[in-house]
VEXMILO-305310 format. One record per residue (C-alpha): residue number from 1; residue in three letters; x, y, z. Coordinates in nm, 4 decimals, m for minus. Layout:
+-----+-----+----------+----------+----------+
|   k |   r |       px |       py |       pz |
+-----+-----+----------+----------+----------+
| NUM | ALA |        X |        Y |        Z |
...
+-----+-----+----------+----------+----------+
% end
This chain:
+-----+-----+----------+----------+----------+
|   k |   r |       px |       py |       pz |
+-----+-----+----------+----------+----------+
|   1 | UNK |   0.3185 |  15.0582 |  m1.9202 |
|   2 | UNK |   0.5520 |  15.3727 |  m1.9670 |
|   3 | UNK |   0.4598 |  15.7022 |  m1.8257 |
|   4 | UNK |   0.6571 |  16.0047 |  m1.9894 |
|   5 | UNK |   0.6977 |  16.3101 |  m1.7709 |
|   6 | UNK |   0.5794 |  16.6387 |  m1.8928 |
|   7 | UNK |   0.9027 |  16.8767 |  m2.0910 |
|   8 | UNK |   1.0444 |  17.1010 |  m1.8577 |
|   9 | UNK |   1.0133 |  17.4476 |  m1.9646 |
|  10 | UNK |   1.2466 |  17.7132 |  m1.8370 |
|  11 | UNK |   1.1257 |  17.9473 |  m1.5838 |
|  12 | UNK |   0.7676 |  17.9648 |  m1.7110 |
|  13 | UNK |   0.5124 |  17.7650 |  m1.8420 |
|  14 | UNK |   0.3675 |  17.4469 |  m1.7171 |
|  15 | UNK |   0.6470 |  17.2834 |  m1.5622 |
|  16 | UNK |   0.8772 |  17.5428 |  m1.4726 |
|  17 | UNK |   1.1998 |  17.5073 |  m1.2570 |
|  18 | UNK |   1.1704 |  17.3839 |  m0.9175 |
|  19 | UNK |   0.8278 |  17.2238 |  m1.0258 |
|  20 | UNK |   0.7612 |  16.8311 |  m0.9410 |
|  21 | UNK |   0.5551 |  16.5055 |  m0.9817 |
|  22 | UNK |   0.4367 |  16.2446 |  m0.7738 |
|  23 | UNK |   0.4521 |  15.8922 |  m0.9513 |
|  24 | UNK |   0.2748 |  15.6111 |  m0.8217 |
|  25 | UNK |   0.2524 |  15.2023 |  m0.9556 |
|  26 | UNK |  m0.1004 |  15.1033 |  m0.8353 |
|  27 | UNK |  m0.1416 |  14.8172 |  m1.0622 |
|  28 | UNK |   0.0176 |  14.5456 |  m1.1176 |
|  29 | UNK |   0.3164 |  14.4605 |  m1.3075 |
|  30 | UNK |   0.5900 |  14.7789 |  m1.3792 |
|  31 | UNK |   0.5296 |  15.1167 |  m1.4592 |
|  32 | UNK |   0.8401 |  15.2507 |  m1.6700 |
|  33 | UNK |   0.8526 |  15.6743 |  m1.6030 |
|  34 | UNK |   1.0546 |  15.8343 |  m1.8991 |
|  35 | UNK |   1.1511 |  16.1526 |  m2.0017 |
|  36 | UNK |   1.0770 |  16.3638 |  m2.2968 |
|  37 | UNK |   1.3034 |  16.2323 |  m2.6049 |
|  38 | UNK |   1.6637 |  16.3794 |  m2.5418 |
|  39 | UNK |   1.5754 |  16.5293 |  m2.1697 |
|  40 | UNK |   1.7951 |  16.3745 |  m1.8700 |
|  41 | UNK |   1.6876 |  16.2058 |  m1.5976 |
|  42 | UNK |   1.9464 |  16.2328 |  m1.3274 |
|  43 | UNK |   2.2484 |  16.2863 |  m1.5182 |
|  44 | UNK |   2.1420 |  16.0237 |  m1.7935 |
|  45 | UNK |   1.9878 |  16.1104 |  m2.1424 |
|  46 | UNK |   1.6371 |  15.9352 |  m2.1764 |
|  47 | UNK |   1.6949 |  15.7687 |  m1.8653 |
|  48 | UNK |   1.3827 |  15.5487 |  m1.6951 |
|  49 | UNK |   1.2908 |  15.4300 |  m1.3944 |
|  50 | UNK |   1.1264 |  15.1055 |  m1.3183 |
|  51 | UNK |   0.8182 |  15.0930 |  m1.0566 |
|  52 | UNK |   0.6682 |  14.8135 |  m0.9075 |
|  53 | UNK |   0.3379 |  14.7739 |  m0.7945 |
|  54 | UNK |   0.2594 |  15.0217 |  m0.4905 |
|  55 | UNK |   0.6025 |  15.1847 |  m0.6012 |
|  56 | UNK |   0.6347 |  15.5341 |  m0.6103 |
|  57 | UNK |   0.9159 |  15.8460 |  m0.6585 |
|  58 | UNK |   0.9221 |  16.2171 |  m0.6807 |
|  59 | UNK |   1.0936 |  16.3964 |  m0.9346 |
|  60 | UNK |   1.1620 |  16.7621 |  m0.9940 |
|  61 | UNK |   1.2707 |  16.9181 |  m1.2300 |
|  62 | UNK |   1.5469 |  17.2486 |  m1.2877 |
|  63 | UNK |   1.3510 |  17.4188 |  m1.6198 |
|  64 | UNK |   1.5102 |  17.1645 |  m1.8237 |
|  65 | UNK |   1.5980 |  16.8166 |  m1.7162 |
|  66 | UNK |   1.4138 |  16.5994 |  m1.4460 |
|  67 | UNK |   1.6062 |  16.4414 |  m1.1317 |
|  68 | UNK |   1.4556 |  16.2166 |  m0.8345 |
|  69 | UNK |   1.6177 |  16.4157 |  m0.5540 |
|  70 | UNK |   1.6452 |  16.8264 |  m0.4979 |
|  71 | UNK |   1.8940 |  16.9836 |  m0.7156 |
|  72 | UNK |   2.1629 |  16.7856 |  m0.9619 |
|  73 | UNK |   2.4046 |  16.6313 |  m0.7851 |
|  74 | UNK |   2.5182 |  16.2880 |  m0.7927 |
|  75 | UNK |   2.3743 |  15.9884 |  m0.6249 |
|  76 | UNK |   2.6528 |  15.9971 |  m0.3376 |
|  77 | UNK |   2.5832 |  16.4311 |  m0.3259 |
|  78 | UNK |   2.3863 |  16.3577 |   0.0029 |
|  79 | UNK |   2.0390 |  16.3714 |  m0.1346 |
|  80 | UNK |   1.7459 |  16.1492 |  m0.0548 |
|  81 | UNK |   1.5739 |  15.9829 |  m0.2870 |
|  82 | UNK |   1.2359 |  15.7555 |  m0.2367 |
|  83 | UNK |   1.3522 |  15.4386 |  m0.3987 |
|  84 | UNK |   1.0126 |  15.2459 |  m0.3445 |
|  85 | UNK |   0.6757 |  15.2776 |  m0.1138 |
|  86 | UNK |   0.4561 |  15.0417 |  m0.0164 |
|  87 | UNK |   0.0534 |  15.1036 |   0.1323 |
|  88 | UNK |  m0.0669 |  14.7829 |   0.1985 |
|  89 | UNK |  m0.4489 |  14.7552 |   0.0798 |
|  90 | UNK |  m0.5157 |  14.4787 |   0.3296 |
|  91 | UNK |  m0.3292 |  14.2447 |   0.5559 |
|  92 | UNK |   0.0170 |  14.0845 |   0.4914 |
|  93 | UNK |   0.2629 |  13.8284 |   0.6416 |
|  94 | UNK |   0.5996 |  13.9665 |   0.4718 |
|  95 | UNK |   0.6888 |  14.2807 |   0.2795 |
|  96 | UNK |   0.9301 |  14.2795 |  m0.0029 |
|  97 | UNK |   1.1665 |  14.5110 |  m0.0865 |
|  98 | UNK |   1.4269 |  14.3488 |  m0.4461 |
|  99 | UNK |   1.6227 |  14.4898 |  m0.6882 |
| 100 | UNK |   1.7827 |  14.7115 |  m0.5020 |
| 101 | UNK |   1.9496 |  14.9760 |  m0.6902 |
| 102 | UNK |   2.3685 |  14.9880 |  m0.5834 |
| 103 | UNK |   2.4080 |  15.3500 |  m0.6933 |
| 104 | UNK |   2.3710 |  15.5303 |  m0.3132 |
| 105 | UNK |   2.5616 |  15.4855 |  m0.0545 |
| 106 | UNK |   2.3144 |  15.3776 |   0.2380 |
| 107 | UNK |   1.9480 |  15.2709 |   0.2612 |
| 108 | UNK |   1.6900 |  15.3812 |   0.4686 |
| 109 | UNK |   1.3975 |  15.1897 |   0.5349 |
| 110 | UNK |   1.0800 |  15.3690 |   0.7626 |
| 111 | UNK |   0.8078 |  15.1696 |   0.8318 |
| 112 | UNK |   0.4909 |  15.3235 |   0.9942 |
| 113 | UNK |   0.1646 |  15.1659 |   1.1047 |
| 114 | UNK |   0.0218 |  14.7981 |   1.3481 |
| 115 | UNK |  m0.0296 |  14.4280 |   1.3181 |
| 116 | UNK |  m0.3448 |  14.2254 |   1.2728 |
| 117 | UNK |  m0.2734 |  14.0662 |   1.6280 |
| 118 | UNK |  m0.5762 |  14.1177 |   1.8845 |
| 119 | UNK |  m0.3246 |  14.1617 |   2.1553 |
| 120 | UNK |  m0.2450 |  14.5060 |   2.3558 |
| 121 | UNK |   0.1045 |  14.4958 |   2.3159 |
| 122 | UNK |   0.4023 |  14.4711 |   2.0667 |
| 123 | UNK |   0.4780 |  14.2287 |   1.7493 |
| 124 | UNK |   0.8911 |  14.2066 |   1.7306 |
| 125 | UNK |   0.9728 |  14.3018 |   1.3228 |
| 126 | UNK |   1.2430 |  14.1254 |   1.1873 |
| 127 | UNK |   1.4125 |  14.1802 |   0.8275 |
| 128 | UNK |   1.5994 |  13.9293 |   0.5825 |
| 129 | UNK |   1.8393 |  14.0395 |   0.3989 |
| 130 | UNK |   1.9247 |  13.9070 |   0.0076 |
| 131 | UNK |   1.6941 |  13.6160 |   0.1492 |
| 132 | UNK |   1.9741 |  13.4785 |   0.3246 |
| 133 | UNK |   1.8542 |  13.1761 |   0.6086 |
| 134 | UNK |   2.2518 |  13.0812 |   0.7281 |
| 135 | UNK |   2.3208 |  13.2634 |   1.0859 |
| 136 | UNK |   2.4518 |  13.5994 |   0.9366 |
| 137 | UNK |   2.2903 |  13.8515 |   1.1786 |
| 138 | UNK |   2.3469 |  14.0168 |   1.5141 |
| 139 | UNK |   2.1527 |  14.3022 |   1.6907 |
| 140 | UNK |   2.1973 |  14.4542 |   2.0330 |
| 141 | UNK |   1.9322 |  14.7216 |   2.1392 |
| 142 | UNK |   1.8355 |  14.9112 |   2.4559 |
| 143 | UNK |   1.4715 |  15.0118 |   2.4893 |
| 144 | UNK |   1.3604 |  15.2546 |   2.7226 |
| 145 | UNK |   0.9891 |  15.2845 |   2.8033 |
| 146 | UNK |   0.7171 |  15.3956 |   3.0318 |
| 147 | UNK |   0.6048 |  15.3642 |   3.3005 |
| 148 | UNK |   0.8940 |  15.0988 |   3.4026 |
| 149 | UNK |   1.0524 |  14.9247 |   3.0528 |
| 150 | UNK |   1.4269 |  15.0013 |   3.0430 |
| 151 | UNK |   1.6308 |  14.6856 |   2.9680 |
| 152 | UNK |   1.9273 |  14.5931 |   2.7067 |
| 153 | UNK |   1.9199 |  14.2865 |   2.4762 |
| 154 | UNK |   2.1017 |  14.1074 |   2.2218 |
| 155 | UNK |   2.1328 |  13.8220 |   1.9680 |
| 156 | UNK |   2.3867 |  13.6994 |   1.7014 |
| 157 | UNK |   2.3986 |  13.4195 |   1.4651 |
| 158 | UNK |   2.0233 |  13.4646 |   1.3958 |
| 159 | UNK |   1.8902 |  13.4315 |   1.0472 |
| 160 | UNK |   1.7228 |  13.7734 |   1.0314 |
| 161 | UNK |   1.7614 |  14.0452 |   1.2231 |
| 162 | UNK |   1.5230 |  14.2390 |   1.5004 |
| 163 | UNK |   1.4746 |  14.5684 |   1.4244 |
| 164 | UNK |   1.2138 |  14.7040 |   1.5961 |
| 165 | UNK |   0.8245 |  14.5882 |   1.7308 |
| 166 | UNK |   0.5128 |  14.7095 |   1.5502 |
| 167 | UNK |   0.1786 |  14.7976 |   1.8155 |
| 168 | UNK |  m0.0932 |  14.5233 |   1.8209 |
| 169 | UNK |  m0.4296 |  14.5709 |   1.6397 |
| 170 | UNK |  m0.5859 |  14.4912 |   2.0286 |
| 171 | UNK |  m0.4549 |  14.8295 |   2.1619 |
| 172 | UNK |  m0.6625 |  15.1606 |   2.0758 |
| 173 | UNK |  m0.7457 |  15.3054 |   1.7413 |
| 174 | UNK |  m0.5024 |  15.4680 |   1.5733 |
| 175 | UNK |  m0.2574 |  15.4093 |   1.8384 |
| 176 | UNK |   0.0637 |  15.2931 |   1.5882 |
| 177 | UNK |   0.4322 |  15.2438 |   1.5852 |
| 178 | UNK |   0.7101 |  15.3662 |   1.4296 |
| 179 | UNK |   1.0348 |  15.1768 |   1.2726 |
| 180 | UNK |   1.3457 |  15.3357 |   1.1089 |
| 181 | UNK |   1.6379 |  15.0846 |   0.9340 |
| 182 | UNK |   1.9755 |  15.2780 |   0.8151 |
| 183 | UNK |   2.2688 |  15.0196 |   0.6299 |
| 184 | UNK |   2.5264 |  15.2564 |   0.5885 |
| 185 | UNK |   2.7567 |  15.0829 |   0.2901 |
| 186 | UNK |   2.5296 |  14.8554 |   0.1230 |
| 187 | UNK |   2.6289 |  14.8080 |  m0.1889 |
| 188 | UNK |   2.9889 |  14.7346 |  m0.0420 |
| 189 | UNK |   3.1120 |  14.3804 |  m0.1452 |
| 190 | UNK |   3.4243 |  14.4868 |   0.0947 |
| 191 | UNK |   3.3367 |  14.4592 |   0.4145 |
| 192 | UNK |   3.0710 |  14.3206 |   0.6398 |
| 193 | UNK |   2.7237 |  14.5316 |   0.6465 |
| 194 | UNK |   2.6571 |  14.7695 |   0.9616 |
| 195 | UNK |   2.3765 |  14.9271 |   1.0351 |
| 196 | UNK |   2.1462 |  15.1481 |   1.3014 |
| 197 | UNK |   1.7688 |  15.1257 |   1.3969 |
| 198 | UNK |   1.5304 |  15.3297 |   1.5918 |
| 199 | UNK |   1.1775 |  15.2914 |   1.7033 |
| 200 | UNK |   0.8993 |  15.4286 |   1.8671 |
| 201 | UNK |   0.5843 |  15.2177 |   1.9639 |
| 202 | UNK |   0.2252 |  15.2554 |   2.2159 |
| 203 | UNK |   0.0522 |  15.0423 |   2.3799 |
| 204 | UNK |  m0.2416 |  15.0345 |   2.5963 |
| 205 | UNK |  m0.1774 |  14.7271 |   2.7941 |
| 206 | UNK |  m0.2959 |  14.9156 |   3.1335 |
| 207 | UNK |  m0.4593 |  15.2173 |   3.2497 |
| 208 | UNK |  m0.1494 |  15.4364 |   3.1912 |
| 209 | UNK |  m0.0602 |  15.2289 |   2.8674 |
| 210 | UNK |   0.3096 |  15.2537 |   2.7296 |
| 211 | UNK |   0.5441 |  15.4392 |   2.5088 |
| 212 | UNK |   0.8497 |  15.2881 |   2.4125 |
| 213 | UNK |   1.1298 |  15.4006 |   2.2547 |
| 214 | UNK |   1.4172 |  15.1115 |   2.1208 |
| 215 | UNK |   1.7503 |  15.1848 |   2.0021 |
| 216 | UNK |   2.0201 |  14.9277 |   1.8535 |
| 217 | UNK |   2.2563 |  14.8251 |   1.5906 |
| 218 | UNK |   2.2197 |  14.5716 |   1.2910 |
| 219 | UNK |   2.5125 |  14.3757 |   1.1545 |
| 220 | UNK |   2.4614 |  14.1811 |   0.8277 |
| 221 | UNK |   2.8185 |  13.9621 |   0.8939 |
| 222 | UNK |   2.8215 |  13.9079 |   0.4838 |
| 223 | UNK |   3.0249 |  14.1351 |   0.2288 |
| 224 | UNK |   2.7289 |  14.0805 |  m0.0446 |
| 225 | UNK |   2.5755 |  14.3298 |  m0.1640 |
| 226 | UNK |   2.2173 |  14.4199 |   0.0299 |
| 227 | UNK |   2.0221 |  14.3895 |  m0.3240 |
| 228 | UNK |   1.6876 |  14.2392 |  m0.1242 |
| 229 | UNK |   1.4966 |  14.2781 |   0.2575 |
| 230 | UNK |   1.2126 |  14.0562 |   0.3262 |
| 231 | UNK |   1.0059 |  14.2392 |   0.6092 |
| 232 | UNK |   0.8066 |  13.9702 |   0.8852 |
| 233 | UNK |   0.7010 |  13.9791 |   1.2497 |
| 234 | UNK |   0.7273 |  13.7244 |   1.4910 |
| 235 | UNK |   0.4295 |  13.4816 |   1.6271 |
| 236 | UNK |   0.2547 |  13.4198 |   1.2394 |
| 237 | UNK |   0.1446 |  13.7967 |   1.3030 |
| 238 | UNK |   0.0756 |  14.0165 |   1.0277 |
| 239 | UNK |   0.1398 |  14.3775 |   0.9258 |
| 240 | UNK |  m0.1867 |  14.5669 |   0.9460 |
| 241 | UNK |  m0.3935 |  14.6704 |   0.6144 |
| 242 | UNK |  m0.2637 |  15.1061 |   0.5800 |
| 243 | UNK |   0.0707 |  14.9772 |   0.7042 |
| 244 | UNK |   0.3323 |  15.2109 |   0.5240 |
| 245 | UNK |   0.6885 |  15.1023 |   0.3768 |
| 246 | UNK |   0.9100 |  15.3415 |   0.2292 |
| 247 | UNK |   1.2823 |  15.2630 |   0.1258 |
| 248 | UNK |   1.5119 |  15.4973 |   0.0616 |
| 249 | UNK |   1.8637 |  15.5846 |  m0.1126 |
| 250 | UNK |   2.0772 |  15.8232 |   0.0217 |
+-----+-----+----------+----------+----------+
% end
């Protein structure tokens, strides 16, 4: 289906400048958003945007035109821009991120939630990139945790890469981790693919429980592109039904 965006309208009316709206694919197959006949859509005349299912993007617009990110500038101006989200509606072994667009100049991937694992500790997270299974991945992170969880690890030649652990569906309600991917230079077909990960995580394994926080690097040893990630954790777990997965372009 095609969804067309209201006309901007100067500095009054409905949607005046500095207005925005929230898009979101909830069925399935793609959503195509459109502007009004002859309006832009960052920088390009009747441009569209292609959503997925559980895809999603905010655009604003300046009075006139519409853009996906604050202001006007180009893709590489510095802005951020939600390329797709993904709530998942019940439990699932991998998440799927394709067809990435090549037009920013690094990717940003948050993920927020648990596993489906009765356990009271940590799921490991892994990601695939342009599902490619030869040894093209390395990752060396330090996590530091309480009450007595500092130690340094790392891996190469692995077909995916670690980047972080999700909290176990055993530990206390709501208790949930957080994950943060940045590939600076993804679209690059120039050089290898380098990248940076963060994450936060509890646990209540014990009386005093645990808080963890891991730091690291990715390397994707491949000049390709990064057009595709394939999300999964490790021991058949699964990523928890509420589970949030945003990717973004900046």
């Amino acid at each position: 289906m095609t969804q067309t965006l209201p006309a901007a309208t100067g500095s009054s009316g409905n949607f005046p400048n500095g207005w925005f709206c929230d898009l979101t694919s909830i069925g399935t197959g793609t959503t195509t958003v459109a502007v009004p006949s002859g309006a832009q859509l960052d920088g390009v005349t009747n441009g569209t945007i292609a959503l997925s299912q559980f895809g999603g993007v905010r655009a604003f617009t300046d009075g006139t035109n519409w853009f996906t990110r604050r202001g006007a500038g180009s893709s590489s101006s510095g802005g951020m821009t939600l390329i797709s989200s993904q709530v998942l509606s019940s439990a699932a072994s991998t998440v799927t991120f394709s067809s990435i667009p090549q037009t920013y100049n690094r990717l940003m991937l948050k993920v927020y939630g648990r596993t489906t694992s009765s356990g009271t500790s940590s799921t490991a997270c892994n990601v695939q990139f342009n599902g490619d299974t030869a040894n093209h991945n390395s990752v060396a992170t330090q996590i530091n945790g309480s009450p007595s969880s500092n130690t340094f690890g790392a891996s190469s030649n692995a077909s995916s890469a670690y980047i972080g652990d999700l909290t176990q569906n055993g530990n206390g309600a709501g208790l949930a981790a957080m994950i943060e991917l940045t590939m600076d230079e993804y679209a690059s077909t120039t050089f290898c693919k380098e990248g940076a990960t963060r994450c936060t995580f509890s646990t209540f394994n014990s009386a005093s429980g645990t808080k963890a926080n891991i730091g690291g690097g990715v390397a994707y040893n491949s000049t390709s592109a990064i057009t595709s990630m394939v999300l999964s954790l490790a021991s058949s777990d699964q990523f928890g039904s509420g589970t949030i997965f945003r990717l973004y372009g900046l």
